[in-house]
N, C-alpha and C positions, 0 to 999 in steps of 0.2 A: 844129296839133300842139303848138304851146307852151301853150295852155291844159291841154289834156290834161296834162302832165307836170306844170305848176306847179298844176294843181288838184288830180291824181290821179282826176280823175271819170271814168266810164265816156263813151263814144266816142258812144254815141246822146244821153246827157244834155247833152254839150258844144255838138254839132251840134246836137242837136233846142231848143236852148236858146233863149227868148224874152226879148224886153232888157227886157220889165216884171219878168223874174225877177231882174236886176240892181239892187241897191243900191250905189251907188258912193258915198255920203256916210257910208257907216255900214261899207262896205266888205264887204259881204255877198251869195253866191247865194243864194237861196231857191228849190231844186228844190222843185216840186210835186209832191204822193203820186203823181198821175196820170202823171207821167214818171220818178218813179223805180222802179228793183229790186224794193223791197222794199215799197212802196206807201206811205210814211211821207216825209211834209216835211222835205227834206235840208237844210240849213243850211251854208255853205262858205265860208269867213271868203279873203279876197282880200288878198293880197300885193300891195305899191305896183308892183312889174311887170306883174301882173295886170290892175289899176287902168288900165296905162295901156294895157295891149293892148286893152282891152275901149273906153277912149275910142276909140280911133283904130278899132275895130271896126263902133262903133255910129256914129260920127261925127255925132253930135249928135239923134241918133234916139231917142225912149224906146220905142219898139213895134217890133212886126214879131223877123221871128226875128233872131238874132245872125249866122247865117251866113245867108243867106235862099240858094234857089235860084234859078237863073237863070231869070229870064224868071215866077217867079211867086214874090213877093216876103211871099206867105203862106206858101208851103212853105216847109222847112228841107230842106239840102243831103241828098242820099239816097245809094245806091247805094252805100256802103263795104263791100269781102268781106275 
């Protein structure tokens, strides 16, 4: 939920988010057309709290999704109403 606020990114791009789409040295998301709204490469500039939510996220991972689901570690977390 604190990415959501401190990115302002819609609820599926967050969750559905992949840690290849993270740049942490340049401090940059790179949503892909294929996951975003509006079908265009979204670019999302990262806050140092950001930065460090997303280490301690990924914890030392560069693949796979950011939130993965349980038990199948390709999927992203699902089921939000």
């Amino acid at each position: 939920v604190q990415l959501l606020l401190l990115t302002l990114q819609r609820r599926n791009e967050v969750f559905g988010a992949d840690c290849s789409e993270f740049n942490l040295d340049s401090a940059c998301w790179t949503i892909p057309a294929a996951r975003s709204k509006n079908g265009r490469v979204h670019e999302v500039p990262l806050s140092p709290l950001v930065l460090r939510i997303l280490k301690c996220q990924m914890d030392g991972r560069g693949f796979g999704k950011l939130f993965p689901a349980r038990g199948a570690p390709e999927r992203s977390l699902a089921g939000f109403t």
